[in-house]
N, CA, C and O atoms as a GROMACS GRO file, in nm:
protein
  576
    1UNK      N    1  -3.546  -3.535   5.626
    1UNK     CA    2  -3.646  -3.596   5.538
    1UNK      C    3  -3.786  -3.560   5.591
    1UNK      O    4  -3.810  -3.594   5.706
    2UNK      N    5  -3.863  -3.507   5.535
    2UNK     CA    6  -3.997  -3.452   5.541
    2UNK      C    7  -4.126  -3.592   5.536
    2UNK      O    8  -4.147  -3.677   5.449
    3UNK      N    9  -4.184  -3.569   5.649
    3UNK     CA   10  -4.271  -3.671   5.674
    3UNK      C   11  -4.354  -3.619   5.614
    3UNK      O   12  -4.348  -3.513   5.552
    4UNK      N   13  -4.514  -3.751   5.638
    4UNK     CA   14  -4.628  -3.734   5.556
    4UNK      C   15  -4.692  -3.615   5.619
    4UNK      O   16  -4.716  -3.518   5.548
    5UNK      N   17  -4.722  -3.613   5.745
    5UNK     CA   18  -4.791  -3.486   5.771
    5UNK      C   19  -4.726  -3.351   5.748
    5UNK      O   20  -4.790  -3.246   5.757
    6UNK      N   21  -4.581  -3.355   5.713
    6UNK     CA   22  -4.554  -3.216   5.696
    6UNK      C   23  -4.561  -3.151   5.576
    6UNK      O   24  -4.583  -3.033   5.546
    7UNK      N   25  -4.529  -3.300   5.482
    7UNK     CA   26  -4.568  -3.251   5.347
    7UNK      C   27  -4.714  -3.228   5.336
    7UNK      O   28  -4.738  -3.173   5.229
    8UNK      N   29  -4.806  -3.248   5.396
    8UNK     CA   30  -4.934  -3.240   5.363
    8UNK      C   31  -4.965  -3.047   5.409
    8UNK      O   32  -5.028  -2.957   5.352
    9UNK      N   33  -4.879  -3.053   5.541
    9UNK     CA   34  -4.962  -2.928   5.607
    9UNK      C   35  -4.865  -2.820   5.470
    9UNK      O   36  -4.930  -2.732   5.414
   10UNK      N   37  -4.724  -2.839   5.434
   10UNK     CA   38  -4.708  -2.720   5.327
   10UNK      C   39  -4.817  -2.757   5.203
   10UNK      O   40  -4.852  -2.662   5.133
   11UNK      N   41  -4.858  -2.854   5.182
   11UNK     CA   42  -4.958  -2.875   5.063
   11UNK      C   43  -5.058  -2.752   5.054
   11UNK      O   44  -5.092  -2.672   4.967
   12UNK      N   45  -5.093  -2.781   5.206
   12UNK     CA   46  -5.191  -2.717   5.218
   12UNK      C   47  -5.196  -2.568   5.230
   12UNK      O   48  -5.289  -2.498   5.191
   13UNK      N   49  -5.059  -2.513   5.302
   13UNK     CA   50  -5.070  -2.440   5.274
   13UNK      C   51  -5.000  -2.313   5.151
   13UNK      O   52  -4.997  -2.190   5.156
   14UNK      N   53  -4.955  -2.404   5.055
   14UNK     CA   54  -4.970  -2.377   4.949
   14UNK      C   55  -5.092  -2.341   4.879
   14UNK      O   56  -5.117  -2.224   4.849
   15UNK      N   57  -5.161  -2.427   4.854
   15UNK     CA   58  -5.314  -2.384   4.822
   15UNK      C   59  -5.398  -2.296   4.902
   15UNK      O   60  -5.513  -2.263   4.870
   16UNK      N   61  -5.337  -2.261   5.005
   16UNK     CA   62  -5.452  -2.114   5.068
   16UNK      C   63  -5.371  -1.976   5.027
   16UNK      O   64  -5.398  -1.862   5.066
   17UNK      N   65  -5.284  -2.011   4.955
   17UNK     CA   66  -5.269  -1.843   4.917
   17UNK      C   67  -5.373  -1.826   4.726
   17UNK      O   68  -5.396  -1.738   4.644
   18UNK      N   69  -5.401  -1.965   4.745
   18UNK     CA   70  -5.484  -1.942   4.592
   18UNK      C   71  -5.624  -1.898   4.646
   18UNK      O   72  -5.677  -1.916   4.756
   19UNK      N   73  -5.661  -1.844   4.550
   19UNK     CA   74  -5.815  -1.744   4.602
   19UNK      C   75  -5.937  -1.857   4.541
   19UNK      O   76  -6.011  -1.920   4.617
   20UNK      N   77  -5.939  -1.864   4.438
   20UNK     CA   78  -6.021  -1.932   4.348
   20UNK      C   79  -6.000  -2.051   4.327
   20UNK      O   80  -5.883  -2.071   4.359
   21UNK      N   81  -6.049  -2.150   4.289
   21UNK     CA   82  -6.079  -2.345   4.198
   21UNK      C   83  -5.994  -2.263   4.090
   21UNK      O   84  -5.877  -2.301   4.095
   22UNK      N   85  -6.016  -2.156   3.985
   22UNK     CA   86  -5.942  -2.212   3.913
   22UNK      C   87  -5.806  -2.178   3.918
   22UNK      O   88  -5.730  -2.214   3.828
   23UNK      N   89  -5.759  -2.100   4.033
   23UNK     CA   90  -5.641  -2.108   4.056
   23UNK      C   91  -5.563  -2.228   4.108
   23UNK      O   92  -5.442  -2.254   4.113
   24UNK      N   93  -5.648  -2.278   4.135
   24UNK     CA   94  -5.599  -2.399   4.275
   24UNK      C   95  -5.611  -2.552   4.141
   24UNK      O   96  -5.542  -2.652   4.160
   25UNK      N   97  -5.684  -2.545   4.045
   25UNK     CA   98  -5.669  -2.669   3.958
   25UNK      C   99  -5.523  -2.624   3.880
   25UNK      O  100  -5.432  -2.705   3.865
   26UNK      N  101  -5.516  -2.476   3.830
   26UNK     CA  102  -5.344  -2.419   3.761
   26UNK      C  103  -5.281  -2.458   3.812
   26UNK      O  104  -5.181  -2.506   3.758
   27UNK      N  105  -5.302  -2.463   3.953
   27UNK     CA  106  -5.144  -2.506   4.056
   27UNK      C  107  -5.129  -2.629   4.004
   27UNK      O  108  -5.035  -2.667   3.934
   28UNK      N  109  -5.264  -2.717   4.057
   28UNK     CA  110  -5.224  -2.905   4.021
   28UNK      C  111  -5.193  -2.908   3.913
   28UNK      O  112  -5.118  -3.005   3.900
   29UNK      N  113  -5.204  -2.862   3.827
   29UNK     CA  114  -5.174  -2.897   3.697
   29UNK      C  115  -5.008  -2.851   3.649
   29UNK      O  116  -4.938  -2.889   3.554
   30UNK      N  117  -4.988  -2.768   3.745
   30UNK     CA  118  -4.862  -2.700   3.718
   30UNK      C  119  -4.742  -2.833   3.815
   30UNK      O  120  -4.623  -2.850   3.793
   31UNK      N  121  -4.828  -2.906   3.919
   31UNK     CA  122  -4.807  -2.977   3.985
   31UNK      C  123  -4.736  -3.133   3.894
   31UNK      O  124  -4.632  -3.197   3.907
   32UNK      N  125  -4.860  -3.146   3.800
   32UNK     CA  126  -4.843  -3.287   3.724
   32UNK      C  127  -4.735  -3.224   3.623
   32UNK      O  128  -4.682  -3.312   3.555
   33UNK      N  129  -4.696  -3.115   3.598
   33UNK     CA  130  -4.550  -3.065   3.507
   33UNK      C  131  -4.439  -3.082   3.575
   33UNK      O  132  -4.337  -3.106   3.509
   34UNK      N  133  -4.431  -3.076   3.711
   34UNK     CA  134  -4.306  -3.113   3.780
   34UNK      C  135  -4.232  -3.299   3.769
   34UNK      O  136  -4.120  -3.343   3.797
   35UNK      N  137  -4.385  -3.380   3.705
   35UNK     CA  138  -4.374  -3.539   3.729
   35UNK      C  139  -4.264  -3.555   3.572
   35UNK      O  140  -4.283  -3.517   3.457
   36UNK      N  141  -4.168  -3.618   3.628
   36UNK     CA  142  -4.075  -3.687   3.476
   36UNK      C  143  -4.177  -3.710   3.413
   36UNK      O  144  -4.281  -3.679   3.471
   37UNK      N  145  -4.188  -3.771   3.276
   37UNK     CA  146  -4.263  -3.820   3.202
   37UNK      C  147  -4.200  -3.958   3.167
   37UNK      O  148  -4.087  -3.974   3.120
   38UNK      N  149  -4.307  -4.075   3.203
   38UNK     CA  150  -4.272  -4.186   3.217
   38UNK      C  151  -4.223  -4.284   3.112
   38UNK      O  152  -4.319  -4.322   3.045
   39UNK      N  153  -4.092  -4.347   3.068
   39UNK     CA  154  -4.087  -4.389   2.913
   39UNK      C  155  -4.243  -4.501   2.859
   39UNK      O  156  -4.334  -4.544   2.930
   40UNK      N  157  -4.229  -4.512   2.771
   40UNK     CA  158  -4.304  -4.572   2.689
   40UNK      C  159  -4.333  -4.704   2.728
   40UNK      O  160  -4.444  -4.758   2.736
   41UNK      N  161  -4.205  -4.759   2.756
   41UNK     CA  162  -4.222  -4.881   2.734
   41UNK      C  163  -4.283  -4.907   2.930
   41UNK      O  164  -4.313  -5.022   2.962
   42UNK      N  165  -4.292  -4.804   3.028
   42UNK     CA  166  -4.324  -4.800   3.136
   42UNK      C  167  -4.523  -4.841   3.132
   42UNK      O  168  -4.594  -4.921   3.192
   43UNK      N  169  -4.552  -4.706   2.998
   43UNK     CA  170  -4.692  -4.728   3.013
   43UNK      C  171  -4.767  -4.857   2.990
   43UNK      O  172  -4.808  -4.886   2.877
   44UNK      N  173  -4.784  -4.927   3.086
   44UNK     CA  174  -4.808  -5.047   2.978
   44UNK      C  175  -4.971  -5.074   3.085
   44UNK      O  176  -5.009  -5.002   3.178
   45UNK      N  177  -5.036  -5.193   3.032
   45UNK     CA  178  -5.150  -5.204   3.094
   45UNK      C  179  -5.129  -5.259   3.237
   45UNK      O  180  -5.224  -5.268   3.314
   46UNK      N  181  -5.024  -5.290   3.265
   46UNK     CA  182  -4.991  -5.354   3.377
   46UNK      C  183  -5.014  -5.233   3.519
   46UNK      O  184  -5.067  -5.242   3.630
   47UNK      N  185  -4.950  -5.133   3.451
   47UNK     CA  186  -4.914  -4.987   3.553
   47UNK      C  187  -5.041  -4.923   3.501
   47UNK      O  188  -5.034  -4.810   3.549
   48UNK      N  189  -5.114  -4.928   3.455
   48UNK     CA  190  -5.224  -4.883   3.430
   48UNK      C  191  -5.321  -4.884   3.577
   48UNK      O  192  -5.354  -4.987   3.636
   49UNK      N  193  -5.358  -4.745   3.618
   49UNK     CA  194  -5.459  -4.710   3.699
   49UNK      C  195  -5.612  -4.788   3.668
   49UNK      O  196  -5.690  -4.738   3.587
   50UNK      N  197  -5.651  -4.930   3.750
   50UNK     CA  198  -5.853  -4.927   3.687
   50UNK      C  199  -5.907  -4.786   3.765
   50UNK      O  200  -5.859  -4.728   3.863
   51UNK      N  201  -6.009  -4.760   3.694
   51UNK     CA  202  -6.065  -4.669   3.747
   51UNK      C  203  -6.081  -4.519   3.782
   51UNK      O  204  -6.137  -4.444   3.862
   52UNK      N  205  -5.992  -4.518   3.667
   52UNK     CA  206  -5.948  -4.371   3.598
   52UNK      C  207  -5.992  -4.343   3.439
   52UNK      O  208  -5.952  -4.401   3.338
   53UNK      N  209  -6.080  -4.242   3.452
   53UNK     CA  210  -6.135  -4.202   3.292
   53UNK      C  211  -6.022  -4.181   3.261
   53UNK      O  212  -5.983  -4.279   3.199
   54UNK      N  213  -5.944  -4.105   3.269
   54UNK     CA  214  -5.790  -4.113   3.164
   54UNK      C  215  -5.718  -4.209   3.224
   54UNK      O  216  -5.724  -4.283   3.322
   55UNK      N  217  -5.642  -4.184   3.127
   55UNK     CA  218  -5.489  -4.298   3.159
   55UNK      C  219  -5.360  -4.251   3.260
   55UNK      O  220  -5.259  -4.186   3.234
   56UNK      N  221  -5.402  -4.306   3.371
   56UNK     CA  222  -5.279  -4.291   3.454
   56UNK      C  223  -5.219  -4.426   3.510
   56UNK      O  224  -5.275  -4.515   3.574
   57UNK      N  225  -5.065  -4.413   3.459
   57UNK     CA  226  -4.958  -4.486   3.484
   57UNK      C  227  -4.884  -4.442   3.644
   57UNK      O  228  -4.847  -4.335   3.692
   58UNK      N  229  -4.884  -4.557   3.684
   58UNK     CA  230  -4.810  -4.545   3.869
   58UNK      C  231  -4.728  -4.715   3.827
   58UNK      O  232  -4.766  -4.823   3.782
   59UNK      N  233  -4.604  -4.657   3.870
   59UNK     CA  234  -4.505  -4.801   3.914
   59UNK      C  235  -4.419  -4.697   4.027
   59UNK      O  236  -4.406  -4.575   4.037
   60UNK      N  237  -4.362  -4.832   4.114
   60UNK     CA  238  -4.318  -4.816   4.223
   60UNK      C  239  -4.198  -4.919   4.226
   60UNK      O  240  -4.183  -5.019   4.156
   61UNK      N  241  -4.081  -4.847   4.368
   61UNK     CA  242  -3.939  -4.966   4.374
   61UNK      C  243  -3.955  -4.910   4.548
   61UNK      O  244  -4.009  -4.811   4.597
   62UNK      N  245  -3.905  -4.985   4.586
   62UNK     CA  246  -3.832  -5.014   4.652
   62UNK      C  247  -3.666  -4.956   4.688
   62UNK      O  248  -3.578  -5.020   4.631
   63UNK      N  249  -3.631  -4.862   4.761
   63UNK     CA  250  -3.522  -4.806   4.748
   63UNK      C  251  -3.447  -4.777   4.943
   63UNK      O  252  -3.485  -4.681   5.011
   64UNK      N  253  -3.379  -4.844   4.977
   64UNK     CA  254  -3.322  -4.819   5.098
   64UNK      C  255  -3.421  -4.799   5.188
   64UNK      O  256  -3.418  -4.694   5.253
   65UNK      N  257  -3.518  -4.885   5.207
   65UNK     CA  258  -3.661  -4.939   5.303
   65UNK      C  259  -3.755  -4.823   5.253
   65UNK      O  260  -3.857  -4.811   5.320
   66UNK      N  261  -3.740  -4.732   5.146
   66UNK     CA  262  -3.874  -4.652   5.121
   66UNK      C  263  -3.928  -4.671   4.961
   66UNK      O  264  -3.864  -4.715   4.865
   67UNK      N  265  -4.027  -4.638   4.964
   67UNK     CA  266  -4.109  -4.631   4.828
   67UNK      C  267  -4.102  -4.503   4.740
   67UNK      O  268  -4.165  -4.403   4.777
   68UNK      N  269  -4.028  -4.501   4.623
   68UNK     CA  270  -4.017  -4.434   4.496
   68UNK      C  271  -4.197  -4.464   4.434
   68UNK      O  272  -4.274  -4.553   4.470
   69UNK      N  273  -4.210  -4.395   4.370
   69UNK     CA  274  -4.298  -4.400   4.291
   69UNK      C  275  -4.293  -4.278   4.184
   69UNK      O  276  -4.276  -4.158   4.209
   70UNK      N  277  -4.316  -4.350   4.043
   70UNK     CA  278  -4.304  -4.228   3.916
   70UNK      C  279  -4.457  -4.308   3.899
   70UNK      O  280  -4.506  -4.407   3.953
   71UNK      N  281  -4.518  -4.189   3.773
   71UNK     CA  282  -4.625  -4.148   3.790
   71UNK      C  283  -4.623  -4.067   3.647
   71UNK      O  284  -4.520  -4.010   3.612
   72UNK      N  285  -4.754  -4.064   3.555
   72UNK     CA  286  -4.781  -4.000   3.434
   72UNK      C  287  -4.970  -4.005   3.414
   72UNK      O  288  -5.058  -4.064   3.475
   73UNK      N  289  -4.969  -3.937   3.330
   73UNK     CA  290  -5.117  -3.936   3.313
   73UNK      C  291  -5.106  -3.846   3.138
   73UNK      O  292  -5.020  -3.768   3.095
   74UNK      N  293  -5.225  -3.896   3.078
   74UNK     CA  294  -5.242  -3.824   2.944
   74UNK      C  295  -5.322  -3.728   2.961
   74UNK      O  296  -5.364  -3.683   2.854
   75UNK      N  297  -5.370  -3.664   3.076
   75UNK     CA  298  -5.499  -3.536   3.099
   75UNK      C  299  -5.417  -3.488   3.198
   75UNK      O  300  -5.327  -3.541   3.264
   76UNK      N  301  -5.486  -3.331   3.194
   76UNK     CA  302  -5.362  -3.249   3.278
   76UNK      C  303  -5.367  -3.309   3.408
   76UNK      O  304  -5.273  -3.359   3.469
   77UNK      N  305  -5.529  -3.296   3.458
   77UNK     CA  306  -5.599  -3.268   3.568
   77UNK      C  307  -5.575  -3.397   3.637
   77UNK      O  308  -5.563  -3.406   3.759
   78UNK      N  309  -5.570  -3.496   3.554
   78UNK     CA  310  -5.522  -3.635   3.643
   78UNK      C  311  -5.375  -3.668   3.672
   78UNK      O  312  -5.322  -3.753   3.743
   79UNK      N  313  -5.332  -3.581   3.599
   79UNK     CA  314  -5.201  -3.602   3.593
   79UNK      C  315  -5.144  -3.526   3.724
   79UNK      O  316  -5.038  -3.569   3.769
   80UNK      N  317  -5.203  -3.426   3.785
   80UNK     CA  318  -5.215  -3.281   3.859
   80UNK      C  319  -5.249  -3.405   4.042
   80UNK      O  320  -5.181  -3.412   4.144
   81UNK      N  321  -5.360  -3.464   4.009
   81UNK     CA  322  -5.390  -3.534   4.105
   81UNK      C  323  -5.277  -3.619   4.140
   81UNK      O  324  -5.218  -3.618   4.248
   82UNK      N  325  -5.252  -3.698   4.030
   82UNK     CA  326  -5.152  -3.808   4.067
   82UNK      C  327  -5.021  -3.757   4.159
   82UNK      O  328  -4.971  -3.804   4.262
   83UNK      N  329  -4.987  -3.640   4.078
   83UNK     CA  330  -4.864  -3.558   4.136
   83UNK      C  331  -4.889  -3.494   4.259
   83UNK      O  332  -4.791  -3.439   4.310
   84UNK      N  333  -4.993  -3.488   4.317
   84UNK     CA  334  -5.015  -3.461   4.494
   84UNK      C  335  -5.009  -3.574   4.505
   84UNK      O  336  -4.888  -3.594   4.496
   85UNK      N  337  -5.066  -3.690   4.523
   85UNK     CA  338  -5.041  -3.799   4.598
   85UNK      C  339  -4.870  -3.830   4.592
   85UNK      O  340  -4.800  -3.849   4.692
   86UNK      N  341  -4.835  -3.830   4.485
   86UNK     CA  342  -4.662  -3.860   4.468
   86UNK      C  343  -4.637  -3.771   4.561
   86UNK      O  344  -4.603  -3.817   4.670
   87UNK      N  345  -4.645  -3.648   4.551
   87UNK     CA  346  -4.562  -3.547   4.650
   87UNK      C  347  -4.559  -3.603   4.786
   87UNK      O  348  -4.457  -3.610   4.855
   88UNK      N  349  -4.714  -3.653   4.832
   88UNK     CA  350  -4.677  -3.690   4.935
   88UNK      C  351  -4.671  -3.821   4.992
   88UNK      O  352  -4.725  -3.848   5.099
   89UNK      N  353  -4.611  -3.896   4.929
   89UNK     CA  354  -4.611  -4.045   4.957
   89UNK      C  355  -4.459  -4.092   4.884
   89UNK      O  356  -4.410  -4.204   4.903
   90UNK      N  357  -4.404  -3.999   4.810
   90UNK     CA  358  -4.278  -4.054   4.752
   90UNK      C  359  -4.166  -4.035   4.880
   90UNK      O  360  -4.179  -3.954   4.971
   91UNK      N  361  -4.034  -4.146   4.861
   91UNK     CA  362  -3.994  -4.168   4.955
   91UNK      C  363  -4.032  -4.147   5.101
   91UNK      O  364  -4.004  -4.060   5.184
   92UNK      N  365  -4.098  -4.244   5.102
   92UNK     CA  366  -4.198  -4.237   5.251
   92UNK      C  367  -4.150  -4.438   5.251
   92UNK      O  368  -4.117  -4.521   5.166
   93UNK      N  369  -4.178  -4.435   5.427
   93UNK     CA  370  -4.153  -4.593   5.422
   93UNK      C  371  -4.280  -4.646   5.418
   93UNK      O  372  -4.372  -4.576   5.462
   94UNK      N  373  -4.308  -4.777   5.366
   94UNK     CA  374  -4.450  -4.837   5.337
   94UNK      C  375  -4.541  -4.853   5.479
   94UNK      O  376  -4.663  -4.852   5.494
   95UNK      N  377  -4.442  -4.866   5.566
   95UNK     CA  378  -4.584  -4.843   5.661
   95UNK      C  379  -4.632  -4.717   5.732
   95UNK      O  380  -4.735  -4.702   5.798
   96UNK      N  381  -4.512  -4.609   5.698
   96UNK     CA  382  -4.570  -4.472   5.688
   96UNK      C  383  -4.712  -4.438   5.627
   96UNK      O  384  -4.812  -4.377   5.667
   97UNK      N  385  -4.667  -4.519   5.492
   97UNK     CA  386  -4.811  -4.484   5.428
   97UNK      C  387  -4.913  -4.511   5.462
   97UNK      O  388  -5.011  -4.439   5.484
   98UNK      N  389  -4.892  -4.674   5.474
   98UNK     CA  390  -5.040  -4.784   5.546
   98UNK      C  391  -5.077  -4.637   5.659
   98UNK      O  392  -5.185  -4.584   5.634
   99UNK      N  393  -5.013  -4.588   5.749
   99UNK     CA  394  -5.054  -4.579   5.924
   99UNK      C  395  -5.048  -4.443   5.876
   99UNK      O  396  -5.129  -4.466   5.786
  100UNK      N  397  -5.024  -4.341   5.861
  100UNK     CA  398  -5.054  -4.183   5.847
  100UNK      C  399  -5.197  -4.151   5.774
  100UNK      O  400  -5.236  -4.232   5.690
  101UNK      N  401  -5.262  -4.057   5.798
  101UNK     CA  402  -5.377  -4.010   5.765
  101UNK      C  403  -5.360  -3.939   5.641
  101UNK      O  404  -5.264  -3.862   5.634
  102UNK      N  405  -5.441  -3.951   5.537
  102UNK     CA  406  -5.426  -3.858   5.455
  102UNK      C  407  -5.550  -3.780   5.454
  102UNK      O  408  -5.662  -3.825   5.429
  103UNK      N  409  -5.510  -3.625   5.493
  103UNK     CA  410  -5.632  -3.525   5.528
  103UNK      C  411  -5.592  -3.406   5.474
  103UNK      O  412  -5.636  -3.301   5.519
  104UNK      N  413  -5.509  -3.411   5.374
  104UNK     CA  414  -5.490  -3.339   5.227
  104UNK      C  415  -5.615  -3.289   5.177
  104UNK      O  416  -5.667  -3.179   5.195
  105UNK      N  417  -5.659  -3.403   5.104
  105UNK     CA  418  -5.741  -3.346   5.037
  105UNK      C  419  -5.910  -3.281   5.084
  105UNK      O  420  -5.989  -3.215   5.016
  106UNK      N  421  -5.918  -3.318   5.185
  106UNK     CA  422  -6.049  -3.258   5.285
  106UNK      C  423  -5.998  -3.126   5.291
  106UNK      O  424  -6.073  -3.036   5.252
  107UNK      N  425  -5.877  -3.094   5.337
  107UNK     CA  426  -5.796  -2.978   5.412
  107UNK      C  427  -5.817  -2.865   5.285
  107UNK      O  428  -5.863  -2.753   5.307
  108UNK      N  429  -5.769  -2.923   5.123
  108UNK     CA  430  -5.804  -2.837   5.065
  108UNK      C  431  -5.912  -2.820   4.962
  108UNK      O  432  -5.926  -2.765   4.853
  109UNK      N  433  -5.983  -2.893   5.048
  109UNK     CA  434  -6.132  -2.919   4.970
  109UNK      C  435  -6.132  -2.942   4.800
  109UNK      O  436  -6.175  -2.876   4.706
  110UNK      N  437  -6.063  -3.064   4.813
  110UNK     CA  438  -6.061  -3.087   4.628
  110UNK      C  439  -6.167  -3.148   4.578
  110UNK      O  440  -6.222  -3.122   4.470
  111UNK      N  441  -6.216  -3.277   4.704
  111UNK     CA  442  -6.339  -3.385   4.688
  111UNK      C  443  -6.460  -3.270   4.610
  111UNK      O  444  -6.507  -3.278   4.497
  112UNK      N  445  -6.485  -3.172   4.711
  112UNK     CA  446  -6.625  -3.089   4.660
  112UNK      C  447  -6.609  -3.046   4.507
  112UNK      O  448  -6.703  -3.018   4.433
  113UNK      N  449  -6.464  -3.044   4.470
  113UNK     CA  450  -6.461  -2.954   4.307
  113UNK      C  451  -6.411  -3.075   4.238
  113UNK      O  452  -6.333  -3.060   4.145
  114UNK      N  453  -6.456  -3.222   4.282
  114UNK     CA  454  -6.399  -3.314   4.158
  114UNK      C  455  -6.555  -3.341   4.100
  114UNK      O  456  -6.654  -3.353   4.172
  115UNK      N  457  -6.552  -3.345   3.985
  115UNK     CA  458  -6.686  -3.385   3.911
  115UNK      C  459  -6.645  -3.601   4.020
  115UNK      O  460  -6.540  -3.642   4.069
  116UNK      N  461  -6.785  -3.670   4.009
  116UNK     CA  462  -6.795  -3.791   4.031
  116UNK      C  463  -6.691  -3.898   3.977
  116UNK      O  464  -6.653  -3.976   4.065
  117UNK      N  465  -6.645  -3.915   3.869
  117UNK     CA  466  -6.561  -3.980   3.752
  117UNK      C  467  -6.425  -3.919   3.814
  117UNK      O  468  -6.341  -4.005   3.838
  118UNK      N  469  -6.388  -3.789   3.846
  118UNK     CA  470  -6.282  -3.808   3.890
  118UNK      C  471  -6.229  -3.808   4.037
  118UNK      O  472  -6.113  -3.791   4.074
  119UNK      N  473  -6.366  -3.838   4.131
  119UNK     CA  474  -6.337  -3.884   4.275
  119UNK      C  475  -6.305  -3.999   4.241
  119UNK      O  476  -6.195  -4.048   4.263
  120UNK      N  477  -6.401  -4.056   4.180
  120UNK     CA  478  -6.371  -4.187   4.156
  120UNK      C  479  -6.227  -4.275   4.106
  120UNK      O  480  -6.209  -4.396   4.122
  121UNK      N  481  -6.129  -4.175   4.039
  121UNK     CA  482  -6.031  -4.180   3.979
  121UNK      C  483  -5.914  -4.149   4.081
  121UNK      O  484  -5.810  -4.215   4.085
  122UNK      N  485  -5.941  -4.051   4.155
  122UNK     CA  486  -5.852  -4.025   4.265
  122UNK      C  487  -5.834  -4.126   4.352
  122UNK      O  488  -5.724  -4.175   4.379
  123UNK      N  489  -5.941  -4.161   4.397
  123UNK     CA  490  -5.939  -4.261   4.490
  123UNK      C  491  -5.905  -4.399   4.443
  123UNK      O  492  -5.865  -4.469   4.535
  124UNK      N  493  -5.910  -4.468   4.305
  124UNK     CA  494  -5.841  -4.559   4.245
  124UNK      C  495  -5.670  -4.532   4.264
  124UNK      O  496  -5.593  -4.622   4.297
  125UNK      N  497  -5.632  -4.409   4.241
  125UNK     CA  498  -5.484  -4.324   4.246
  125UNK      C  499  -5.450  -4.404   4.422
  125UNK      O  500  -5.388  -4.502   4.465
  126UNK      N  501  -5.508  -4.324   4.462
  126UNK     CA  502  -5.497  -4.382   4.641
  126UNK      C  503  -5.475  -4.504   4.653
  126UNK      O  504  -5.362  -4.539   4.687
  127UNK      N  505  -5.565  -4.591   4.633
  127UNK     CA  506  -5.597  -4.690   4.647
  127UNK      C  507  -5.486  -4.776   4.621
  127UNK      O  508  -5.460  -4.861   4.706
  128UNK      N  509  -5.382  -4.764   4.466
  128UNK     CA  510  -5.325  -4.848   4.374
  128UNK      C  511  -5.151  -4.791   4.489
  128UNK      O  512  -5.062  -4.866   4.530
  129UNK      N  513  -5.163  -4.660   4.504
  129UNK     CA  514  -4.993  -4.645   4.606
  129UNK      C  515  -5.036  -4.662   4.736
  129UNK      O  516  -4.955  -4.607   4.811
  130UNK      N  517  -5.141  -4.720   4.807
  130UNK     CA  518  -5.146  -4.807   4.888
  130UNK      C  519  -5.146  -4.953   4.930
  130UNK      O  520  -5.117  -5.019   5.029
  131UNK      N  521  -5.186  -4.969   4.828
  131UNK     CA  522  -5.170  -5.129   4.773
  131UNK      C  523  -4.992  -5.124   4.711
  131UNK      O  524  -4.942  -5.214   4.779
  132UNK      N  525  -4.926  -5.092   4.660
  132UNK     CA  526  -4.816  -5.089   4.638
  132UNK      C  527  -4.707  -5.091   4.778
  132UNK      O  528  -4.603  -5.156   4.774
  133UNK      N  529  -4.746  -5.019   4.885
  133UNK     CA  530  -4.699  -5.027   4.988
  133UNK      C  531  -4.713  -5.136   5.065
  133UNK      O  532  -4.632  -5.206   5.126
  134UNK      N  533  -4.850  -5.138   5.050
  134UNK     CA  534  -4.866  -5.265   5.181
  134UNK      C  535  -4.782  -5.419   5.106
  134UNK      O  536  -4.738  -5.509   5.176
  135UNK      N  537  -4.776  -5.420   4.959
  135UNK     CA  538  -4.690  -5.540   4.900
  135UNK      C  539  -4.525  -5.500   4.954
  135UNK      O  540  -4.453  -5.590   4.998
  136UNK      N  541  -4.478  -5.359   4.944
  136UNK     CA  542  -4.358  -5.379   5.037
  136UNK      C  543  -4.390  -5.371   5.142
  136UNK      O  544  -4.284  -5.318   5.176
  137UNK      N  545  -4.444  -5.376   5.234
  137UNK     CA  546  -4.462  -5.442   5.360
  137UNK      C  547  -4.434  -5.496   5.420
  137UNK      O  548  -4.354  -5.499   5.514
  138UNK      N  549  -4.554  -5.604   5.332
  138UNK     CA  550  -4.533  -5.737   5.336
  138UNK      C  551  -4.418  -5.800   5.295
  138UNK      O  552  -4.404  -5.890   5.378
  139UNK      N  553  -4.337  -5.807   5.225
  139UNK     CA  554  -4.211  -5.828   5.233
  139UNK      C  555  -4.118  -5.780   5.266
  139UNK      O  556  -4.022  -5.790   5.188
  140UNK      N  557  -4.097  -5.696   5.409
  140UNK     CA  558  -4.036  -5.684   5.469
  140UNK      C  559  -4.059  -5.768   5.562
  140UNK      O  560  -3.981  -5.858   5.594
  141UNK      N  561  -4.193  -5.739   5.626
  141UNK     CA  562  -4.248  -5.825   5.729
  141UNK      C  563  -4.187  -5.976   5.710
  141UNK      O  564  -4.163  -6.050   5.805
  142UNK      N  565  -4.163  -6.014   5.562
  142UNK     CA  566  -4.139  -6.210   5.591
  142UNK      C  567  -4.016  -6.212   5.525
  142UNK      O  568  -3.980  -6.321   5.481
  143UNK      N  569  -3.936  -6.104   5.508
  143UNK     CA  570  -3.744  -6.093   5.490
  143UNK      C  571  -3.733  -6.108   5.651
  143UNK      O  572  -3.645  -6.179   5.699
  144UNK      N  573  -3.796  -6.060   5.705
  144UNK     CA  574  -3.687  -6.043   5.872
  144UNK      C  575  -3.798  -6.122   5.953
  144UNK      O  576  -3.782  -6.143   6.073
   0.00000   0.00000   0.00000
């Protein structure tokens, strides 16, 4: 089973055989095509991302002490984002997530090529499968 830093360092170096941004947004986007597409009755305002100009849907379970998470978006490019963070945070245990660094996206310099609205959106993305973790956590922490 592939930890957070290892999935990060092939992330990364996946994206250095791309030359150009707009090769490297094709990839993510080719990235958010690999994500199931989430049923209907999943999208709801509940799983709804705040803080995302488009609409991105994140729900999460609980599965043999690690975190699943599916994931959709109605824009490619958010959808592209969401699907790196999934890549590297799906089946991972929740306090993997809390305690590992994420230095992904510095590594492949995405922050400098996100317009403002969608740092802002990414980091809501972050924010919402970290908060999802630390709630299984926490209930592990007060099961045992």
């Amino acid at each position: 089973m592939s930890t957070i830093p290892t999935i990060q360092d092939s992330l990364v170096q996946d994206f250095s055989f791309l030359e150009d941004w707009e090769d490297k947004y094709a990839f993510l986007i080719d990235l958010g095509k690999e994500l199931q597409p989430l049923p209907a009755a999943v999208k709801t305002e509940e799983n709804l991302i705040r803080g995302c100009q488009s609409k991105v849907w994140l729900t999460a379970a609980m599965e043999n002490g690690r975190v699943q998470f599916a994931a959709d978006s109605d824009a490619f490019i958010s959808k592209g984002m969401v699907a790196l963070l999934v890549k590297v945070y799906h089946n991972q245990k929740p306090e993997d997530i809390l305690h590992e660094k994420l230095d992904l996206l510095e590594r492949i310099g995405l922050h400098e090529h996100l317009s403002p609205n969608r740092s802002n959106g990414l980091a809501s993305m972050l924010k919402q499968l970290r908060n999802f973790a630390l709630v299984f956590h926490t209930q592990n922490q007060l099961a045992s």
